[in-house]
ZAFI-495374 format. One record per residue: x, y, z of N, C-alpha, C in turn. Coordinates in pm, 1 decimal. Layout:
<zavexs>
ZAVEX:X:Y:Z:X:Y:Z:X:Y:Z $
...
</zavexs>
This chain:
<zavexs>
ZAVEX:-11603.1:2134.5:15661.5:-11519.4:2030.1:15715.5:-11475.4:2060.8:15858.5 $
ZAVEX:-11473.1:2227.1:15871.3:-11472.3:2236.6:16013.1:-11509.3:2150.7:16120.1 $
ZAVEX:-11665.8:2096.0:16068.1:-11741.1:2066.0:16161.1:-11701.0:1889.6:16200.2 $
ZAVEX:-11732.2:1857.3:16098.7:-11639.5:1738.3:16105.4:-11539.1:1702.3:16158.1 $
ZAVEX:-11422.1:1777.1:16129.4:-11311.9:1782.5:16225.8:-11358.5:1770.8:16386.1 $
ZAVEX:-11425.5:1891.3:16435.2:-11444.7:1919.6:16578.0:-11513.9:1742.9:16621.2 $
ZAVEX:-11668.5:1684.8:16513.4:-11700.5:1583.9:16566.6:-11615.2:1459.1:16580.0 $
ZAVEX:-11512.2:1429.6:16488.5:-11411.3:1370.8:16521.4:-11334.1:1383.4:16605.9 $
ZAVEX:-11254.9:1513.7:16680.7:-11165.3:1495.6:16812.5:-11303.9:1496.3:16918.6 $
ZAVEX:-11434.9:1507.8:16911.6:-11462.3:1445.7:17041.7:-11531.2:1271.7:17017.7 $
ZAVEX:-11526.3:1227.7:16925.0:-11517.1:1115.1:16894.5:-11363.5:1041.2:16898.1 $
ZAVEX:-11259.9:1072.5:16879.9:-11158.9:1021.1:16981.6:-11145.7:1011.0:17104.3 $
ZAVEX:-11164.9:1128.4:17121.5:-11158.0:1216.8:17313.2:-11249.7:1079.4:17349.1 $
ZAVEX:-11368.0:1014.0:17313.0:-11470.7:931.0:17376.8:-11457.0:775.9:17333.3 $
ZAVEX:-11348.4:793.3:17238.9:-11246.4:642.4:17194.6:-11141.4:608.9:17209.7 $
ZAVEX:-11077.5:625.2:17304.9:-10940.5:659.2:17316.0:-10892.9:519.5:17227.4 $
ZAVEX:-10938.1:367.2:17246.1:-10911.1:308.0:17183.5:-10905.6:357.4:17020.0 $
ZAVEX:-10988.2:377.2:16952.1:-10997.6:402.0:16813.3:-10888.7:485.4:16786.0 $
ZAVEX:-10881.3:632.3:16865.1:-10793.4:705.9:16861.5:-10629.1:689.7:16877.1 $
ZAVEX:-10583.8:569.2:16970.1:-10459.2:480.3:16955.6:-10443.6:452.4:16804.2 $
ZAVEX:-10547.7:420.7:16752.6:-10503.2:245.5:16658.5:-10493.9:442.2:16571.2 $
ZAVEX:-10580.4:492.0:16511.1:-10517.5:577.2:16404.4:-10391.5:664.2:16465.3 $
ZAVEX:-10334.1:704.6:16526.2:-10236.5:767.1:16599.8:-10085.1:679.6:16490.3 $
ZAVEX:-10143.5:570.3:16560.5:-10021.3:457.8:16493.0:-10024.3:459.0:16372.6 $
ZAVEX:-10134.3:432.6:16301.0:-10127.5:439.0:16116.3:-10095.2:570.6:16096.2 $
ZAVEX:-10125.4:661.3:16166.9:-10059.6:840.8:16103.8:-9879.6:794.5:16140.7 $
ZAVEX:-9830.0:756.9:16281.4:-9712.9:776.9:16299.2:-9630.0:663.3:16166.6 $
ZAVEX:-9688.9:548.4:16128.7:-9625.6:431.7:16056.7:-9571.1:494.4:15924.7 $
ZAVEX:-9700.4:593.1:15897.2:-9703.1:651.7:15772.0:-9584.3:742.8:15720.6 $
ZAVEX:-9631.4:829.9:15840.4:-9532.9:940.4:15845.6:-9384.4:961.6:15850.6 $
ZAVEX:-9391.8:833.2:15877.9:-9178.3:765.5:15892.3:-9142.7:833.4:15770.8 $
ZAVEX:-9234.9:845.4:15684.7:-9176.1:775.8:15547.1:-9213.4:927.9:15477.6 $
ZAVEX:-9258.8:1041.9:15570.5:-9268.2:1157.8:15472.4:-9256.4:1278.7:15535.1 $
ZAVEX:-9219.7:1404.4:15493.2:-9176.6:1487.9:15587.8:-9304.3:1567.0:15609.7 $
ZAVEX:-9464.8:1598.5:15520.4:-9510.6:1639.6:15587.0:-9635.7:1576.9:15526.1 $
ZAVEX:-9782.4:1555.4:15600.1:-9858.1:1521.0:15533.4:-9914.7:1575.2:15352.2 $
ZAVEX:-9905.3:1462.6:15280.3:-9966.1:1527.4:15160.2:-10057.4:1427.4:15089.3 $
ZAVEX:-10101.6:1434.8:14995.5:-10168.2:1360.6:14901.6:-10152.2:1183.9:14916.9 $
ZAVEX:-10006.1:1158.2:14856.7:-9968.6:1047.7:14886.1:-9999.9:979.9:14991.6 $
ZAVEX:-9937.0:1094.5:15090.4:-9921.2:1007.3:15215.4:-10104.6:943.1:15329.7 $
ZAVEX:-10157.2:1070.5:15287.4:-10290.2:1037.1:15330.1:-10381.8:908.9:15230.0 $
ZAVEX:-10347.0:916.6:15163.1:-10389.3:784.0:15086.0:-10348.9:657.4:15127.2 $
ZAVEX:-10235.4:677.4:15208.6:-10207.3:524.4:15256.5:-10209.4:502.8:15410.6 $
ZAVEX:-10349.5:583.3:15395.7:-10405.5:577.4:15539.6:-10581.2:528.4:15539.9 $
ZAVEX:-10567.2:394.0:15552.7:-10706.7:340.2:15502.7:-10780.6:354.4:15627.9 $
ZAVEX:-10723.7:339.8:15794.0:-10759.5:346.9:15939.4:-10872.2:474.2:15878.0 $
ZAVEX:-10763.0:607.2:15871.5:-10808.0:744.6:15875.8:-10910.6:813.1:15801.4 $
ZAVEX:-10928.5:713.3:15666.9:-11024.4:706.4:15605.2:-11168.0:681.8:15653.0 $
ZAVEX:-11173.1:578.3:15708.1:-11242.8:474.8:15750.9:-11318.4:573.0:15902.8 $
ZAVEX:-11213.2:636.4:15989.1:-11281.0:714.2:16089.2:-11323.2:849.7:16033.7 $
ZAVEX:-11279.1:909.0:15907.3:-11350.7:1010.1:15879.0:-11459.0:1009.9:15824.7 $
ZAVEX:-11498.2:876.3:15791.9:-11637.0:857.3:15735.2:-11735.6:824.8:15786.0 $
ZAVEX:-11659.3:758.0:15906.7:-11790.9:699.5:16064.9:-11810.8:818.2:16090.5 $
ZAVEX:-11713.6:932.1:16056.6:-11812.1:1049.6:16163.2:-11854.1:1088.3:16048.7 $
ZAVEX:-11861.0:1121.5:15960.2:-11980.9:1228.5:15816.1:-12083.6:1111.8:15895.8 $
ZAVEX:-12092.0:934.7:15873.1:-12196.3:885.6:15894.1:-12297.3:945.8:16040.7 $
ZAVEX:-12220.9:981.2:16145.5:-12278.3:979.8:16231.5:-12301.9:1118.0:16264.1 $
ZAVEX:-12236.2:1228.4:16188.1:-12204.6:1328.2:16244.6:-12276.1:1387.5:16064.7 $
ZAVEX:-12354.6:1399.1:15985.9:-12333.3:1436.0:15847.4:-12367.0:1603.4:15871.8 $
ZAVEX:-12296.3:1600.9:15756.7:-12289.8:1756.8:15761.0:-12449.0:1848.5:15723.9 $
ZAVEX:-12528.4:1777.3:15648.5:-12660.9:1822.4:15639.4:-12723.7:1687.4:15643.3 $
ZAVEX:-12822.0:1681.7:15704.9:-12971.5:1621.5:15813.0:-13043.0:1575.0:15681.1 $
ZAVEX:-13076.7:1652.3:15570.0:-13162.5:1625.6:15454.6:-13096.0:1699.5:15332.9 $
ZAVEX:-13143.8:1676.5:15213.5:-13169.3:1696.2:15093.6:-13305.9:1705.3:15027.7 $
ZAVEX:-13304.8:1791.3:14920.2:-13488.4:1746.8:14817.3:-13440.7:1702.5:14715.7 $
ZAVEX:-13519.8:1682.2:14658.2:-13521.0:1635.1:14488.1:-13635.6:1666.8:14431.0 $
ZAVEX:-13662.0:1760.5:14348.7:-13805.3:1745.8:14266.5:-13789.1:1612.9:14153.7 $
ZAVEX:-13918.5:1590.6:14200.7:-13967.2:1448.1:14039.1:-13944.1:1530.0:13943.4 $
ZAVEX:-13908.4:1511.2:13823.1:-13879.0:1561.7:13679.3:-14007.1:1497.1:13599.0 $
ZAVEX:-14074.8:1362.7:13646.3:-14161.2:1310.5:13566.8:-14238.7:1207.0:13650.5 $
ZAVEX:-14325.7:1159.9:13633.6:-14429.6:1065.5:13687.6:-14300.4:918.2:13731.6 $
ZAVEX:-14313.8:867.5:13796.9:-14268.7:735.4:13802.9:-14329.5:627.9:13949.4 $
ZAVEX:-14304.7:563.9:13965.6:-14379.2:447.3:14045.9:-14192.0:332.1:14088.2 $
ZAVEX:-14214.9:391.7:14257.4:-14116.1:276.1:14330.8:-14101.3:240.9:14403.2 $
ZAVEX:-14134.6:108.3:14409.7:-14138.7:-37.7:14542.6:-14325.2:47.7:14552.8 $
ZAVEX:-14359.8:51.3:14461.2:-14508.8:54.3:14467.0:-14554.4:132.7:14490.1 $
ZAVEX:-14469.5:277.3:14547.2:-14541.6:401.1:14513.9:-14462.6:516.5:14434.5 $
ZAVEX:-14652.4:524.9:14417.2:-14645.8:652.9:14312.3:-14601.9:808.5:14350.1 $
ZAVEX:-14497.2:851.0:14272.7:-14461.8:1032.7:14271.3:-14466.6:1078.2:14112.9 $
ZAVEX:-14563.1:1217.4:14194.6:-14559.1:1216.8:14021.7:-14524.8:1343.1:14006.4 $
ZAVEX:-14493.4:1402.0:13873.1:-14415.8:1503.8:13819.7:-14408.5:1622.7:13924.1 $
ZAVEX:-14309.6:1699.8:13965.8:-14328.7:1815.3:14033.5:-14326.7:1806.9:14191.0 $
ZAVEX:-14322.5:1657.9:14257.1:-14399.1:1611.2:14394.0:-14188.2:1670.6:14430.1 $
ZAVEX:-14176.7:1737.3:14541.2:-14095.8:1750.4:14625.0:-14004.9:1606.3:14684.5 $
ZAVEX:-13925.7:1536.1:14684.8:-13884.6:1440.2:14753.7:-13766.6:1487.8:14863.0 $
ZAVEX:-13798.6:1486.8:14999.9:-13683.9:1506.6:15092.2:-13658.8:1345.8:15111.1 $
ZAVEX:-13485.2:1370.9:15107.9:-13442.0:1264.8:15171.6:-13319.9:1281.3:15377.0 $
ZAVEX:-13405.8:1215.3:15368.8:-13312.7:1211.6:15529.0:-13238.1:1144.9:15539.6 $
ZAVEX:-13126.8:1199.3:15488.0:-12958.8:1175.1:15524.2:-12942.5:1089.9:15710.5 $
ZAVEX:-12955.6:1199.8:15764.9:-12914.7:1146.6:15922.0:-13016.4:1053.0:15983.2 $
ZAVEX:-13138.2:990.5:15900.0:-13258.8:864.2:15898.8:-13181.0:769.7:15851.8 $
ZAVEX:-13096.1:749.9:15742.7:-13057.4:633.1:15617.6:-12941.5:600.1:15721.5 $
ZAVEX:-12837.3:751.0:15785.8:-12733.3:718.5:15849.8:-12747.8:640.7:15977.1 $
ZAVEX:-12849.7:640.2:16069.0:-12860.0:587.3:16150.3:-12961.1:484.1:16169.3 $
ZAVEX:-12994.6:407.7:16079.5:-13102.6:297.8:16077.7:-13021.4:204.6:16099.6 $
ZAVEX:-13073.7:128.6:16209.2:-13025.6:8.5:16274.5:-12981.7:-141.8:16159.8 $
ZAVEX:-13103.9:-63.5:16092.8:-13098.7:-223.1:16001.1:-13030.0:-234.4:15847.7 $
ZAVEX:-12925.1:-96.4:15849.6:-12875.4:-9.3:15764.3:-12725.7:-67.4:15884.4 $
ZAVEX:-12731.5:-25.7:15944.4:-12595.7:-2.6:16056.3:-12647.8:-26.3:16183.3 $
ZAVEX:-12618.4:-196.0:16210.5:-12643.9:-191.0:16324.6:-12572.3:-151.3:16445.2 $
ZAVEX:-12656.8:-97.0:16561.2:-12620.5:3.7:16679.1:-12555.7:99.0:16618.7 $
ZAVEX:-12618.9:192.9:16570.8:-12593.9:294.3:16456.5:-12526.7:423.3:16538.8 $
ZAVEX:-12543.8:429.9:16710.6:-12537.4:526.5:16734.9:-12388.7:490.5:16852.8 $
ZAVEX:-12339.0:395.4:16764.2:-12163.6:354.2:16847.5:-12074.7:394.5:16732.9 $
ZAVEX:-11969.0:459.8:16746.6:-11874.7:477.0:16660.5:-11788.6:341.4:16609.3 $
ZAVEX:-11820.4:273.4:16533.7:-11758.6:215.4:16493.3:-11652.5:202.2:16328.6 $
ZAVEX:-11550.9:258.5:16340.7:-11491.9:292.0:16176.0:-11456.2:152.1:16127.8 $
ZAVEX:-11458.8:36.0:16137.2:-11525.8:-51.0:16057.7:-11603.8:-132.5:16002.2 $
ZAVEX:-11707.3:17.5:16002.2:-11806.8:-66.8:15909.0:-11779.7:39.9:15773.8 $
ZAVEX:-11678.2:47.1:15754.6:-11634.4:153.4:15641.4:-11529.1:83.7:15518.4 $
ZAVEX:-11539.5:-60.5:15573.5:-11393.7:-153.1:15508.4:-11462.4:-179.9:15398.9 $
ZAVEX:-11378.4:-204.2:15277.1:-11456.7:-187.6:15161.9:-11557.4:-346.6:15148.7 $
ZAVEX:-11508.9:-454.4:15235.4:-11629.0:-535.6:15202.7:-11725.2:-536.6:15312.3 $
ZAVEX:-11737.6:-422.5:15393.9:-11878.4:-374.0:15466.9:-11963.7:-294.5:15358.3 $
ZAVEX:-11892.4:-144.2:15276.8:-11974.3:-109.2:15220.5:-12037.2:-181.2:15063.6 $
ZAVEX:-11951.7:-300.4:15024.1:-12000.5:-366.9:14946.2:-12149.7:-438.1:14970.5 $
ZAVEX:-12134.9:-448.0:15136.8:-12308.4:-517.3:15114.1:-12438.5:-411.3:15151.2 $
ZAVEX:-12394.3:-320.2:15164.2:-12480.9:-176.3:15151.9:-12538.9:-123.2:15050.8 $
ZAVEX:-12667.1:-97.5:14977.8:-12681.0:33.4:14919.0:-12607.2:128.5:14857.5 $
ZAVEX:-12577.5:187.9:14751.5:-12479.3:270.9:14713.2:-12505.0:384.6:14794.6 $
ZAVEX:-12645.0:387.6:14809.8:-12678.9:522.5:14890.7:-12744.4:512.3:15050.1 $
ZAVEX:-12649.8:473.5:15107.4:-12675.2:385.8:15247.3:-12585.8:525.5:15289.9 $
ZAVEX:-12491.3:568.5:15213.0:-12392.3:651.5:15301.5:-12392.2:823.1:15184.2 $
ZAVEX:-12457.5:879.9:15296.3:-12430.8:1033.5:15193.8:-12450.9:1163.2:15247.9 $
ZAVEX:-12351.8:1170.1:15276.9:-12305.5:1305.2:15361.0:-12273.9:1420.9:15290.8 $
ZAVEX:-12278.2:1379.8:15131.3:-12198.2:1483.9:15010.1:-12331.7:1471.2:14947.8 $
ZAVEX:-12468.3:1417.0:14935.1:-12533.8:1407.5:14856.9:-12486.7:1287.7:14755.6 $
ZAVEX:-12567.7:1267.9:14612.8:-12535.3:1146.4:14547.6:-12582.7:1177.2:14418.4 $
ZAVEX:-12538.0:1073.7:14337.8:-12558.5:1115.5:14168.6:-12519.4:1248.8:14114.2 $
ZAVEX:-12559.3:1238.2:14008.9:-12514.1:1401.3:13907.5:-12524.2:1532.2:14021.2 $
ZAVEX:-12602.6:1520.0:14127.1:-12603.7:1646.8:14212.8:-12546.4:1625.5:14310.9 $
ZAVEX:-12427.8:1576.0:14362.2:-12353.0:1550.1:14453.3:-12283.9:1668.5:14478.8 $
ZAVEX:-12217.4:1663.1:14638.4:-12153.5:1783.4:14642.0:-11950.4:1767.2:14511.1 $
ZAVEX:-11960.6:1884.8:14454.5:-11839.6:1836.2:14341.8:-11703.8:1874.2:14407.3 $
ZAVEX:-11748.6:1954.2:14557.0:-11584.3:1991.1:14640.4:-11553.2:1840.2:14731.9 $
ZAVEX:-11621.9:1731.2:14745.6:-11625.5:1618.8:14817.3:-11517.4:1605.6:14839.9 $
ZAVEX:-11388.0:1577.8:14763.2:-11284.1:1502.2:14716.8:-11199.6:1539.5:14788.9 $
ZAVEX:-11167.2:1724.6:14729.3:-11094.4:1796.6:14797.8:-11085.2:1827.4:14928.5 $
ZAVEX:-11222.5:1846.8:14968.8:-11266.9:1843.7:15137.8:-11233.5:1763.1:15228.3 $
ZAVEX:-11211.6:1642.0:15148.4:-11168.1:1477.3:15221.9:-11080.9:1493.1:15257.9 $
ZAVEX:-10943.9:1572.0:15138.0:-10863.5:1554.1:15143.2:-10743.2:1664.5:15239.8 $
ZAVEX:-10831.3:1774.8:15222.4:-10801.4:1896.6:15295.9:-10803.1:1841.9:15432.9 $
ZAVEX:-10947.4:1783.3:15502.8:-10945.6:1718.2:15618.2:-10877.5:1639.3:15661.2 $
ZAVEX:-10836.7:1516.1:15577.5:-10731.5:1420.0:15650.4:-10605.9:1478.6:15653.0 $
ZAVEX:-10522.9:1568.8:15565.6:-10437.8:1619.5:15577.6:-10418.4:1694.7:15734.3 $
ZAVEX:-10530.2:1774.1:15742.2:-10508.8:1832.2:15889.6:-10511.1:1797.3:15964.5 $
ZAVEX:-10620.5:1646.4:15974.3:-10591.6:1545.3:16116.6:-10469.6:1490.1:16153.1 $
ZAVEX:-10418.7:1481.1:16019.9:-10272.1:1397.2:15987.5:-10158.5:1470.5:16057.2 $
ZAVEX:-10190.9:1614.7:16048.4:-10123.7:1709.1:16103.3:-10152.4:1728.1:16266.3 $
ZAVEX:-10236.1:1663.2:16270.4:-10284.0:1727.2:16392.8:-10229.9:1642.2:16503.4 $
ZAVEX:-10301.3:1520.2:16492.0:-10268.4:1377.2:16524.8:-10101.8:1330.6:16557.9 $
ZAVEX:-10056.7:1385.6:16506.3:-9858.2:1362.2:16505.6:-9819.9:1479.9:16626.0 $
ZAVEX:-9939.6:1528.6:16685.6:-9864.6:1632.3:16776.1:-9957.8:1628.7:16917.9 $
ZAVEX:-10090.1:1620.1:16865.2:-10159.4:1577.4:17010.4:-10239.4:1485.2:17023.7 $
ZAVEX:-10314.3:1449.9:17127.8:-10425.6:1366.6:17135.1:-10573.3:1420.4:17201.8 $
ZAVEX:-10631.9:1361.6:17215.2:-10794.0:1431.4:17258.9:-10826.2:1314.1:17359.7 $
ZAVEX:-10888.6:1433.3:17490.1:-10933.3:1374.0:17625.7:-11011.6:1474.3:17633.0 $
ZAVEX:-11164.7:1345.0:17715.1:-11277.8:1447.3:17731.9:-11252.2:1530.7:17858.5 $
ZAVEX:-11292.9:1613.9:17835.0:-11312.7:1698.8:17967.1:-11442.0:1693.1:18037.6 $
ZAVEX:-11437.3:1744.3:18176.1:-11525.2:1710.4:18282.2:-11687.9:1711.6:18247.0 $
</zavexs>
């Protein structure tokens, strides 16, 4: 999540707009709690929404494999038992016709009736199904907590 973090403050640093509008949903929030926690990051849908434009744009691993377990046939081709399948994560993340102008930060296309007309697996930065990553949750949550923390004290400007 390190990494993430870092691609997010220079994805502010290069939004200053984006970086306003969550500034404000951390400060709105925060009225109301003395330090970031569980709760309080949950009722931060902005912060959500920009931590996921960057896994999209920024994912933490490029690919995944999958071995076939058994013969099967899809959208007309054939893999059969044993065949290796890589999938390219940072291909699915940045396909135009998946996300168009894929390579602008935009955190809403993260609102839940954007990812309703997507693919379940349009977005996967944790991996997907039964082999998903199982620390996802916590990681999310570890992360927004620290932006939350972070965010209430400074801001990010690019340097030269």
């Amino acid at each position: 999540m390190s990494t993430m973090m870092s691609f997010l403050a220079y994805s502010m640093a290069t939004n200053p707009d984006i970086q306003e509008k969550l500034c404000t949903e951390i400060d709105d929030v925060m009225a109301y709690y003395d330090e970031p926690n569980y709760e309080a990051v949950s009722k931060m849908p902005y912060m959500d929404m920009v931590v996921c434009e960057t896994l999209r744009m920024y994912p933490p691993v490029i690919r995944f494999d999958r071995h076939c377990t058994e013969n099967v046939t899809i959208a007309g081709i054939h893999i059969p038992k044993g065949m290796v399948v890589a999938i390219a994560i940072y291909t699915i993340h940045h396909n135009p016709d998946i996300y168009p102008d894929p390579e602008k930060f935009i955190p809403e296309r993260i609102t839940k009736e954007e990812k309703e007309k997507r693919h379940p697996y349009a977005w996967l930065p944790f991996g997907a199904g039964p082999r998903n990553c199982i620390g996802m949750r916590f990681a999310l949550l570890e992360a927004k907590i620290g932006l939350a923390r972070i965010f209430q004290n400074f801001t990010f400007e690019p340097c030269a």
